[in-house]
C-alpha positions in Angstrom: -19.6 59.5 16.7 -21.4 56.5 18.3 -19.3 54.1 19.7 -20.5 50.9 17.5 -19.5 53.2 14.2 -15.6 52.1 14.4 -16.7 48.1 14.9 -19.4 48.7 11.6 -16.1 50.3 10.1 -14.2 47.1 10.4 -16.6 44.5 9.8 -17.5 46.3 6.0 -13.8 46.2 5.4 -13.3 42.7 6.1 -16.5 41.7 3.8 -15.1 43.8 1.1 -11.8 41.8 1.5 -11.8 39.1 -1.5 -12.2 35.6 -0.3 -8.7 33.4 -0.3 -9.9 30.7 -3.0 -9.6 27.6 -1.3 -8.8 24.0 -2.9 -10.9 21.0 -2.4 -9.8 17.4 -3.2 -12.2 14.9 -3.4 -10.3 11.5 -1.1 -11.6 7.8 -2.1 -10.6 4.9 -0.2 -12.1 1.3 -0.7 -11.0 0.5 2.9 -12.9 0.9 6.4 -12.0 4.4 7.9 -10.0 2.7 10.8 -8.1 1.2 8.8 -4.3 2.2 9.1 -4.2 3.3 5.3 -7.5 5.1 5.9 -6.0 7.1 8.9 -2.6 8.0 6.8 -4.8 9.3 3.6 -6.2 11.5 6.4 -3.3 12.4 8.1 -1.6 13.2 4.5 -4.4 15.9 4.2 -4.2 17.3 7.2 -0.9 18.4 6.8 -1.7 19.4 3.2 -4.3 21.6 4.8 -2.0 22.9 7.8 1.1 23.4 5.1 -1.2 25.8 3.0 -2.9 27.4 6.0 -6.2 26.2 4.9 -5.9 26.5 1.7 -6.5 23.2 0.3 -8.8 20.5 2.1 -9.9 17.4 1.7 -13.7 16.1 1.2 -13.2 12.2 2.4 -16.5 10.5 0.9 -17.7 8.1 3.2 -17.2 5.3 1.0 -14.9 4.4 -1.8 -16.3 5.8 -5.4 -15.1 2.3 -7.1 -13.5 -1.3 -5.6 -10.1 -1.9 -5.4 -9.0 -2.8 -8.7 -10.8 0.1 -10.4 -9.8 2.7 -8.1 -6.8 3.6 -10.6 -8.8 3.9 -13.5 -11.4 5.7 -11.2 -8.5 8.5 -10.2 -7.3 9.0 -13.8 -10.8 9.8 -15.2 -11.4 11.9 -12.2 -14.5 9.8 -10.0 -12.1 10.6 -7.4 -9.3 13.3 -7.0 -7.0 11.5 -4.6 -6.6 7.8 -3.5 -4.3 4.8 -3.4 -4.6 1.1 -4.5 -2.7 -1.9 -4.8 -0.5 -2.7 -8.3 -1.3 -6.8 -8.1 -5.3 -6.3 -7.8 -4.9 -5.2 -12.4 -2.7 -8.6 -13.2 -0.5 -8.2 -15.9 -1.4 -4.0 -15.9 2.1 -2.7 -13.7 5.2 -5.4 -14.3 8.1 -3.3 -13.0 6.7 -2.5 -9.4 6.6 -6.0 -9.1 10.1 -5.8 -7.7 8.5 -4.5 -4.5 7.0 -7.8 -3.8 9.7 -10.3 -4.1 10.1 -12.4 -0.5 13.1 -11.4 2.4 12.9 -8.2 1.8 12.3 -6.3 4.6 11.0 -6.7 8.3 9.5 -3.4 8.4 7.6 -1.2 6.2 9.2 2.0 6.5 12.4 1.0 5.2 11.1 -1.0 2.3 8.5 2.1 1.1 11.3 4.5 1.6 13.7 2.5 -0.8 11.1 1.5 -3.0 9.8 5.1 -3.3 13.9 6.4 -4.5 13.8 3.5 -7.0 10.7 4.6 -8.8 12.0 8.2 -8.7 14.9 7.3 -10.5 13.2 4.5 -13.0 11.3 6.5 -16.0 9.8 3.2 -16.8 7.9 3.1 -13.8 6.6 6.1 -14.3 5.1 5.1 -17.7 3.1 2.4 -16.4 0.9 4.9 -14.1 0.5 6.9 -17.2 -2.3 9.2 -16.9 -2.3 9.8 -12.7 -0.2 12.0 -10.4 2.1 9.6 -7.9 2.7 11.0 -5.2 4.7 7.8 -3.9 4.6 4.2 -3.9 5.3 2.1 -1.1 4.5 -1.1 0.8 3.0 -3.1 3.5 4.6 -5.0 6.1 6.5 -8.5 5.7 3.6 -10.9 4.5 3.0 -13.9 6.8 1.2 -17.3 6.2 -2.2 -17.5 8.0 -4.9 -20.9 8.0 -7.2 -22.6 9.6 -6.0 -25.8 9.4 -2.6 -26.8 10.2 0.6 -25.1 11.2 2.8 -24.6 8.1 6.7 -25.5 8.9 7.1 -27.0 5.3 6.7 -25.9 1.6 4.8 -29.8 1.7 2.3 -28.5 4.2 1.2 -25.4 1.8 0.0 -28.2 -0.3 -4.1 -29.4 -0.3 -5.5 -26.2 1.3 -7.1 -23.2 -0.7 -5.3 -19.7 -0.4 -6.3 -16.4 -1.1 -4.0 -13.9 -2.5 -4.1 -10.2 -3.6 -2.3 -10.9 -6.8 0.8 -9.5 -8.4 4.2 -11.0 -7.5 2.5 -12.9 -4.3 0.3 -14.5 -6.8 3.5 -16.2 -8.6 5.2 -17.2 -5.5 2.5 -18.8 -4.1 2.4 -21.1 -7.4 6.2 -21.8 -7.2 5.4 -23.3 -3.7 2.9 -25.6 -5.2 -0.5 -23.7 -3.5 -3.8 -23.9 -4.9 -4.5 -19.9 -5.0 -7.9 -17.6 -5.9 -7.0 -13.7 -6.7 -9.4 -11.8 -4.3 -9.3 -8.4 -2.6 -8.4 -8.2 0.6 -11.8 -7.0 2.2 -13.3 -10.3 1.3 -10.9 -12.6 3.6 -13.1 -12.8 6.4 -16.2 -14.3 4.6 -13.9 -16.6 2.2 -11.9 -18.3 5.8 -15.2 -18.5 7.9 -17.4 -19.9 5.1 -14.6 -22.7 4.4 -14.6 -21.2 0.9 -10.7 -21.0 1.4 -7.8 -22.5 4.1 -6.0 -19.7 4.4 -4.4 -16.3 3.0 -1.3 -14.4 2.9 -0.9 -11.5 4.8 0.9 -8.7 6.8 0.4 -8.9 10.5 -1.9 -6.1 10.8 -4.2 -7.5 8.5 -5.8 -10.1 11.3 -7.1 -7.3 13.1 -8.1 -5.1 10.1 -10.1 -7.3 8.5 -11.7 -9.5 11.9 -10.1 -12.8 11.1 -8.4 -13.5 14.6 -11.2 -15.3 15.5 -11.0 -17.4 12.1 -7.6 -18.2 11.7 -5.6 -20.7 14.0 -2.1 -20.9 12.8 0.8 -18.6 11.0 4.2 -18.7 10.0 6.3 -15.7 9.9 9.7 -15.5 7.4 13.0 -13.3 8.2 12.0 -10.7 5.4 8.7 -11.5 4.8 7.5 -14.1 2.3 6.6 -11.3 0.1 5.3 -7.8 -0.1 3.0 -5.9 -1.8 3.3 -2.6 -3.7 0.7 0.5 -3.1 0.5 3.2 -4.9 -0.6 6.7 -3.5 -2.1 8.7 -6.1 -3.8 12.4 -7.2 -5.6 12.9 -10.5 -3.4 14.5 -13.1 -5.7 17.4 -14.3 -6.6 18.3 -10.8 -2.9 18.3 -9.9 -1.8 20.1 -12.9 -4.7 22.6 -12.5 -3.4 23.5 -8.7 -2.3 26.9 -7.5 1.7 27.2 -7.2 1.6 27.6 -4.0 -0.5 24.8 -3.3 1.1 22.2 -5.2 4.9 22.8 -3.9 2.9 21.9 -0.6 1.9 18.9 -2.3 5.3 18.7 -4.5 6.7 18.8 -0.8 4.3 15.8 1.3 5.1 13.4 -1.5 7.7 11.5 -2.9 9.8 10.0 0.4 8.0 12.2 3.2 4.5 10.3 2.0 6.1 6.7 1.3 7.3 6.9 4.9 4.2 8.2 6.6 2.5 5.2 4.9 5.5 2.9 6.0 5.5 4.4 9.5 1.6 4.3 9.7 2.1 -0.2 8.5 4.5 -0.7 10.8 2.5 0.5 13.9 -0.4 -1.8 13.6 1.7 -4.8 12.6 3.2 -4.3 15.9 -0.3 -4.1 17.3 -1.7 -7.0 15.3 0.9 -9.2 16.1 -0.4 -8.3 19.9 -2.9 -9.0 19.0 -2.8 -12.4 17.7 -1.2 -13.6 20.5 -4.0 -12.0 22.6 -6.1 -14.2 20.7 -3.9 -17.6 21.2 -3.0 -18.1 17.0 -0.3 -20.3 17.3 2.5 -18.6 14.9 5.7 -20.8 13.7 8.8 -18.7 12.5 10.4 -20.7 9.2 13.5 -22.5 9.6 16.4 -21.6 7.6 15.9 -25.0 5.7 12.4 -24.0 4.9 13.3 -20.6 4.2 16.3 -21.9 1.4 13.5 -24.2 -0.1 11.4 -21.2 -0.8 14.6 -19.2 -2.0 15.0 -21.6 -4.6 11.9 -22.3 -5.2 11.0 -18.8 -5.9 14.2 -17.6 -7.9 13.4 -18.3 -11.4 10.8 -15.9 -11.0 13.4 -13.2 -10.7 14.5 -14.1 -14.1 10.7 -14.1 -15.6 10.4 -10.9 -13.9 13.3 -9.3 -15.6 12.6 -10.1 -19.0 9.2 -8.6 -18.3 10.5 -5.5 -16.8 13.2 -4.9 -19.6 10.3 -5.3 -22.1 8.7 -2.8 -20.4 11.2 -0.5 -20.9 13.5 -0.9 -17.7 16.6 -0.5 -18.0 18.8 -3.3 -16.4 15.9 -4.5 -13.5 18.5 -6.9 -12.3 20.6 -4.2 -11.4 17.5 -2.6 -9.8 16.8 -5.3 -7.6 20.0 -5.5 -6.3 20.5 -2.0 -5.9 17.0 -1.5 -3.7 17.6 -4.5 -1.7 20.8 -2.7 -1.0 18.8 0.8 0.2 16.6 -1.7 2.3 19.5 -2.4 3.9 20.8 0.6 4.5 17.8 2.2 5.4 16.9 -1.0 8.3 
């Protein structure tokens, strides 16, 4: 028998072997690669892809199939099979996430995403108002800081007279409780808004300055013990796609979500607002931490939204949101 028969052998019975099926998810994100919620999309499908031994992968288009504020919709009709966006960017669309973004929360995203993330799992009315997509969590950003051009801000007076951008939701609310003059834009477009003079200033998480190159815009920022707000993400497959999944492949997916994702995205935040706050003093912005007389001004300032926010969430089906509040505020602490 020749020699090369036993090789021929073994090669015709691996081709006659039936091919392992292997799943493909389509990933959309409307922000640059490097940015940090970029690299944890990725990193969320790599392990999907090392938990299922290749069996389910992910296509990462090179750009975002909608903006921001449609990228739910997009995900739900299936542009996209897998992506993430921000609640505020659809005002008035998700009410009882809202409870994410209220200010002194947190100093650290991992705690607050984690919390957040056992709320919703435990609150069927959140769960109605992302209707028509597969979460696979929710979480948050890092504590949102005060950035301008202009002035320092040690005052709720100073807000006044300067333009501010915000990202809508909750943020959006506070920032007309402190008396700013505020314009709902995404995120991505900070850096031509501050350096045309379009607007003053914008609220922000630390990590942002870097993210989004305005370190060389901004001069000044003010920092709050628990952020002056938050905002709420959520991270999201299409439903059909997800209901259409092997078994095996969606307990791995069943198994990365829920608190394991919320705090890779957490733990992803809080890394490069440590490296943006570097950052900023690399770059010589001068930051102010609030006072405790400033912060009580904006405590008080800011509380009757809790009370707007309740009725809203209890129309929407919540049961007892004041409860709810106090009870995550409680798992942030805990969790910190």
């Amino acid at each position: 028998m020749s020699p090369l028969r036993p090789l021929v052998l073994a090669a015709a019975c691996l081709l006659a072997l039936p091919a392992v099926a292997q799943t493909v998810f389509t990933v959309s994100s409307w922000l640059p690669p490097s940015h940090t919620l970029s690299e944890t999309q990725k990193d969320w499908c790599t392990q999907l892809e090392q938990k299922t031994a290749g069996k389910a992968r992910c296509n990462i288009l090179p750009r975002g199939v909608a903006a921001a504020p449609a990228t739910f919709d997009a995900v739900r009709n299936g542009l996209a099979d897998l992506s993430y966006t921000v609640h505020g960017y659809t005002p008035g669309r998700f009410v009882t996430t809202q409870m994410a973004e209220f200010p002194f929360l947190g100093d650290t995203a991992e705690p607050v995403s984690v919390a957040f993330q056992r709320v919703y799992a435990r609150t069927p009315a959140m769960a109605e108002e992302h209707k028509g997509v597969k979460v696979l969590a929710v979480f948050t950003h890092g504590p949102g800081i005060v950035f301008n051009t202009k002035r320092p801000i040690t005052k709720v007076d100073d807000l006044a007279g300067l333009k501010w951008r915000v990202g809508g939701g909750i943020v959006n609310e506070i920032s007309k409780a402190l008396g700013m003059n505020v314009t709902l834009k995404p995120a991505p477009e900070s850096y031509e808004l501050l350096s045309s003079g379009v607007m003053d200033g914008t609220l922000f998480p630390a990590e942002s300055v870097e993210s989004f190159k305005i370190d060389k815009v901004i001069k000044f920022g003010t920092r709050f013990p628990g952020g002056l707000y938050n905002t709420s993400f959520v991270f999201m497959m299409n439903q059909a796609k997800y209901d259409g999944l092997p078994a095996d492949v969606k307990k791995a997916v069943d198994e990365l979500s829920g608190e394991t994702a919320a705090r890779l995205f957490g733990r992803g935040w809080d890394k490069v607002d440590r490296r943006g706050l570097a950052f900023m003093q690399a770059n010589n912005v001068q930051m102010t931490t609030a006072d405790a007389a400033f912060v009580k001004t904006v405590g008080d300032k800011v509380a009757p939204l809790v009370d707007t926010w309740v009725k809203a969430a209890e129309a929407k089906g919540m049961k007892d949101p004041k409860k709810a509040l106090a009870d995550f505020r409680a798992e942030i602490a805990r969790l910190q």
